[in-house]
N, C-alpha and C positions, 0 to 999 in steps of 0.2 A: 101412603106411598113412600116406598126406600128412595133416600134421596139421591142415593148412587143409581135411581130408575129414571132419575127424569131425563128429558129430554131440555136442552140448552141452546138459543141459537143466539151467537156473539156476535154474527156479520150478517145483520138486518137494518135497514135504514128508514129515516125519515125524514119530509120535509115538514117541520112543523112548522102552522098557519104562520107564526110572525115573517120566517125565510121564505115562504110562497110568497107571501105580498112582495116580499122586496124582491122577489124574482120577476113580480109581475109588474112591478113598474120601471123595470129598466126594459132598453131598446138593442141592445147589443152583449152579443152570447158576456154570460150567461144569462137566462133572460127565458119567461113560461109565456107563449104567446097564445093569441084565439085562433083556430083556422077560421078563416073568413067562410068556406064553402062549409064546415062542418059542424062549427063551435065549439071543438074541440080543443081543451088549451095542450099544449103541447111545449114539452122542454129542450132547452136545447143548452144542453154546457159546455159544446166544443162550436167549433169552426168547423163548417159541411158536414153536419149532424145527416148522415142517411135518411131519405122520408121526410124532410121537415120538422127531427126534434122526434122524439118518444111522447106516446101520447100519455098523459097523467090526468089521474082524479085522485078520486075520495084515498083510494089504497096509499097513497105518497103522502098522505099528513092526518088521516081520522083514524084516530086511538081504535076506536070499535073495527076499523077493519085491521086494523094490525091485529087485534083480537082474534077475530073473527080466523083470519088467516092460521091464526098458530092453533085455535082450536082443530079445525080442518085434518090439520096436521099433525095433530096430537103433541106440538110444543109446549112445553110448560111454561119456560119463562126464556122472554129474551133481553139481553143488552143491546139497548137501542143505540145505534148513531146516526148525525144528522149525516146528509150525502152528500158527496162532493157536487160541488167545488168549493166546497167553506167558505172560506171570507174573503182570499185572496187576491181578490178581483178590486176592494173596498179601499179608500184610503187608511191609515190609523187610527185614527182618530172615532170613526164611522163602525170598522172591525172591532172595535176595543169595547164600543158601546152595544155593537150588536150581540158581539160573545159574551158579556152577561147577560144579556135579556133572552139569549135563546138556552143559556145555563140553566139559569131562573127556569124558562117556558117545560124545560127537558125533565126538571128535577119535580115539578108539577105534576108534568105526564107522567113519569114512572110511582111517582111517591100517592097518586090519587088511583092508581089503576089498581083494581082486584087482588086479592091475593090468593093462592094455590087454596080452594077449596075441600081437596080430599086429601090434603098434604097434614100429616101432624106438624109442620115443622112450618113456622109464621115467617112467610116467604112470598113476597109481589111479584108477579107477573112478569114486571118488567123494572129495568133499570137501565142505564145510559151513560154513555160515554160522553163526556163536555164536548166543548169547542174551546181552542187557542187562537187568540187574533193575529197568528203568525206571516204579518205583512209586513215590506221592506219600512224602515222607520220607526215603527213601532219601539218603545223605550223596552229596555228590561223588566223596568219598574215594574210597568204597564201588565206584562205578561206574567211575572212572578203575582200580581194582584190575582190573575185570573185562574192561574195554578191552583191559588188559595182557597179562591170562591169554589173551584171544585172539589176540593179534599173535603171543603166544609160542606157541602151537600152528599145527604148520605145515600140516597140514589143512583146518582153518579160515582162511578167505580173505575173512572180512566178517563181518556182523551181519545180523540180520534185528530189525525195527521197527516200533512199531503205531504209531499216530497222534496216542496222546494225552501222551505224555513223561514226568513226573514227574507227572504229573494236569493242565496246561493247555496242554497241545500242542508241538508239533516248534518252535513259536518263541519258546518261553520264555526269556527272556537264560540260566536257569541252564543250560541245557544247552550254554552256547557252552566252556567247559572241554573238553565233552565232543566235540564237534565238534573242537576244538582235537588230541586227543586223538585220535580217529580217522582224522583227516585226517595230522596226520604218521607214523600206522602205516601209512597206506597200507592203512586195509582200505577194502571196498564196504560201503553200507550199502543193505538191502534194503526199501523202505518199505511194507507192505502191509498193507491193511484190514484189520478185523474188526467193527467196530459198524453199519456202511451210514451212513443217515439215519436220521432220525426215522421210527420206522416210520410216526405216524398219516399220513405224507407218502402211504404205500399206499393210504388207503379200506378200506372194510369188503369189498369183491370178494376174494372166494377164488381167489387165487394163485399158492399155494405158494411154492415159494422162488424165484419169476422175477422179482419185483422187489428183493428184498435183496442177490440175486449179480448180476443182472446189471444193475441201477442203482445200488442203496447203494453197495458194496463200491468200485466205480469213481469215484463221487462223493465219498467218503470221501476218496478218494488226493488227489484232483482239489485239496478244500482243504485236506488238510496241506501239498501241495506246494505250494499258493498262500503260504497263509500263508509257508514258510517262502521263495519268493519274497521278498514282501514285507519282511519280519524284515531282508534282507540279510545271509541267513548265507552265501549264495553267494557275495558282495564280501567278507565276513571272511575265507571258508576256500577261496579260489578253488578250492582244487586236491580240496573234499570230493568226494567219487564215489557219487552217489546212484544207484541204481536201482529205476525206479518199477514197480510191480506191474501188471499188464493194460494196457499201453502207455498209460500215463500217466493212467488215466480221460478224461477230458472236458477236461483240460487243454490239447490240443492243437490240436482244435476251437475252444478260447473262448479262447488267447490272446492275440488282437486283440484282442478286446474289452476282455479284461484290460487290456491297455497304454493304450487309450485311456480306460479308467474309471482308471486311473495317472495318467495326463496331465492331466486334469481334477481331482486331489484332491494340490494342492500335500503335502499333509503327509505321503501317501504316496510320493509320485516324488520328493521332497526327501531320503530315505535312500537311493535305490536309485541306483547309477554308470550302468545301462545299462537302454534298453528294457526289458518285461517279455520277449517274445520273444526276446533274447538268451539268458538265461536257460535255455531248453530246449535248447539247445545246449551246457551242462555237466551235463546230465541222462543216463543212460541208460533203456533202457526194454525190457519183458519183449515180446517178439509173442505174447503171446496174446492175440490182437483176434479169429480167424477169419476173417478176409477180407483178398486184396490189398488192395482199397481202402482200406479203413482202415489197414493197414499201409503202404502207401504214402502218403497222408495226412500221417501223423503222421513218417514218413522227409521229407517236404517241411518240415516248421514246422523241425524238428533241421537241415534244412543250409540254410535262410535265417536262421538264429539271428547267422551273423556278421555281417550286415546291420544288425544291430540294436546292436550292439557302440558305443558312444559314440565320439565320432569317427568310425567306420568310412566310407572314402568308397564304396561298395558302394551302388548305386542297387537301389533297391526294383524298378527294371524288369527286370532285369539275369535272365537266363534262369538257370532254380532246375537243379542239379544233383542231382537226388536221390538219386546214388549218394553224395554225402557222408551224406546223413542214415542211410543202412542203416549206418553205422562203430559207432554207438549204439543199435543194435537187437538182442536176444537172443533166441533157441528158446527157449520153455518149455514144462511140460505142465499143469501142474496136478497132477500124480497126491499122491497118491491119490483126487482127491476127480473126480465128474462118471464113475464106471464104466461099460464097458457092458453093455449088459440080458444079453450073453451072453459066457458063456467064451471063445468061439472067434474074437469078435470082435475087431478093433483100436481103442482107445480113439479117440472121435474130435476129444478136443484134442489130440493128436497128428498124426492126419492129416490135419485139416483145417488146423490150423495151419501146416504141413509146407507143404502145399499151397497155401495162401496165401502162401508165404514165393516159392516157386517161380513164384507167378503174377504177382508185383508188377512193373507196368510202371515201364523203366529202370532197373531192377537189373540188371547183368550177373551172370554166373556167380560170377565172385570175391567180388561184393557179397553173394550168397547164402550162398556158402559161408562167408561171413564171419557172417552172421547167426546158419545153423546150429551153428554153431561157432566158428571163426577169432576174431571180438570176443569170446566169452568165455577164451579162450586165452589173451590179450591182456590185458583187462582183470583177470584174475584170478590173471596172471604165471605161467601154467601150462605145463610144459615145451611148446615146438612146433615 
């Protein structure tokens, strides 16, 4: 099989057995409980979790059903990561010990799982993103240690990352070591939510979980990524390799406006070398959007980004190629989370995504298959 055919899913999770347990012996979110009437354990990582928590089994931490799943789906191989809420709930001390041992647990999983059968090309199944014990306290030291432990597992191909850093966000100067640090190992960093908004942003309308997942979680991204915009960690560490969770929230949409709320506030656009919309152009981004349109969208803001590049002589009129902007688009599913009602079904962030990927106007075939796979190959230095 051409390795530019495979199929790649980089936004797939898990709780592996060590993180269960410790979920299951805490008493306050986060925290996997039993239902007393059903025996069903069941997760809960927010405050008024709808339903009582999402119900979880085997599919949230047994390797075979992660299996099982991508076969289904005709996935070749995925980049696993663990799911939020990481560690940040932990004190330092506790985070710092848990983030090697579920390093350790991740690089097992990926490094003992199968490899591509019908592939000429010597390539596993799976591979994973670490954990960082990114909780207030926490030493430098501490964290550049953990940096290391994952450059040095060859399974693990990145990090995955919540929003809040050491406790005051992704642009806190301390974490520019750490930036430093990741960026000459050459891993990815994965950035994705877990808090939303403010909830009272909802109203008192019973909603269940359609405003947290499908506006918080997105919104979330939207201003860590800004901030660290802003911060100019990007002019620091040119060559950081970010990838934003659900195509970048709302990001991509508002960043004109961004640039020109930039433009107008001297003390921010006096840090920053280029445009904000430049910017989104050393980003990558997951396609779980569901729609061409929006995947297409967000492939257009990614290949006018050089435009914006300081100096650049690139007129703003100058007809958009948006097969540049799919080079930074990746397949994802979500799984385990969003199942369907039934067995026999096919998950439908899968197919619909699949589907939107296939429907985007001015993608050629190549651009696609690049989506599907090909940029994760690439970006994640995977035999191809």
């Amino acid at each position: 099989m051409a390795a530019k055919k495979l199929l790649v899913d980089i936004h797939t999770h898990v709780y592996l057995p060590r993180y269960a347990s410790v979920l299951r012996s805490r008493t306050t979110v986060p925290f996997i409980r039993t239902d007393a009437s059903t025996q069903q354990e069941r997760l809960l990582i927010l405050d008024h979790e709808p339903s009582g928590g999402r119900p979880v089994g085997p599919q949230y931490w047994d390797r075979e059903e992660k299996l099982n799943f991508m076969d289904k789906h005709g996935i070749h191989v995925s980049v696993v990561s663990s799911a939020n809420p990481w560690l940040d709930f932990l004190p330092a001390s506790q985070a710092h010990t848990l983030a090697a041992e579920l390093n350790t647990d991740l690089e097992e999983y990926c490094s003992t799982s199968p490899s591509l059968s019908s592939s000429d090309i010597q390539i596993k199944r799976l591979y994973g993103f670490g954990l960082l014990p990114l909780v207030p306290s926490i030493s430098t030291s501490a964290l550049l240690e953990i940096v290391n432990q994952i450059s040095a597992l060859p399974h693990l191909k990145g990090l995955i990352m919540g929003t809040k850093g050491v406790g005051k966000g992704l642009d806190d100067p301390a974490l520019d070591p750490i930036w430093g640090a990741i960026e000459k190992a050459g891993l990815v960093v994965f950035l994705h939510p877990h808090y939303g908004v403010d909830a009272s942003a909802y109203g008192e309308q019973e909603n269940g979980h359609v405003l947290p997942l499908a506006l918080g979680f997105p919104f979330e991204t939207t201003i860590a990524a800004t901030r660290l915009i802003l911060s100019g960690v990007f002019d620091r560490f040119p060559n950081l390799r970010l990838l934003l969770a659900h195509s970048g929230g709302a990001l991509p949409a508002l960043s004109s406006r961004l640039a020109s709320c930039i433009d107008h506030d001297p003390l921010v656009a006096s840090r920053l070398k280029h445009d904000a919309r430049y910017y989104l152009g050393k980003v990558y981004l997951d396609a779980v959007a569901y729609g061409p349109e929006e995947l297409g969208f967000v492939s257009d803001t990614i290949a006018r980004a050089a435009r914006y590049e300081q100096g650049s002589p690139i007129s703003i009129k100058k007809e958009l190629k948006r097969s540049l902007g799919s080079k930074r688009i990746l397949f994802g599913t979500d799984h385990p989370f969003f199942p369907p009602l039934s067995k026999s079904e096919k998950w439908r962030s899968v197919v619909e995504n699949l589907e939107a990927i296939d429907a985007v106007q001015g993608w050629t075939e190549a651009d696609k298959d690049g989506v599907r796979g090909g940029n994760a190959l690439e970006l994640f230095n995977l035999p191809n």
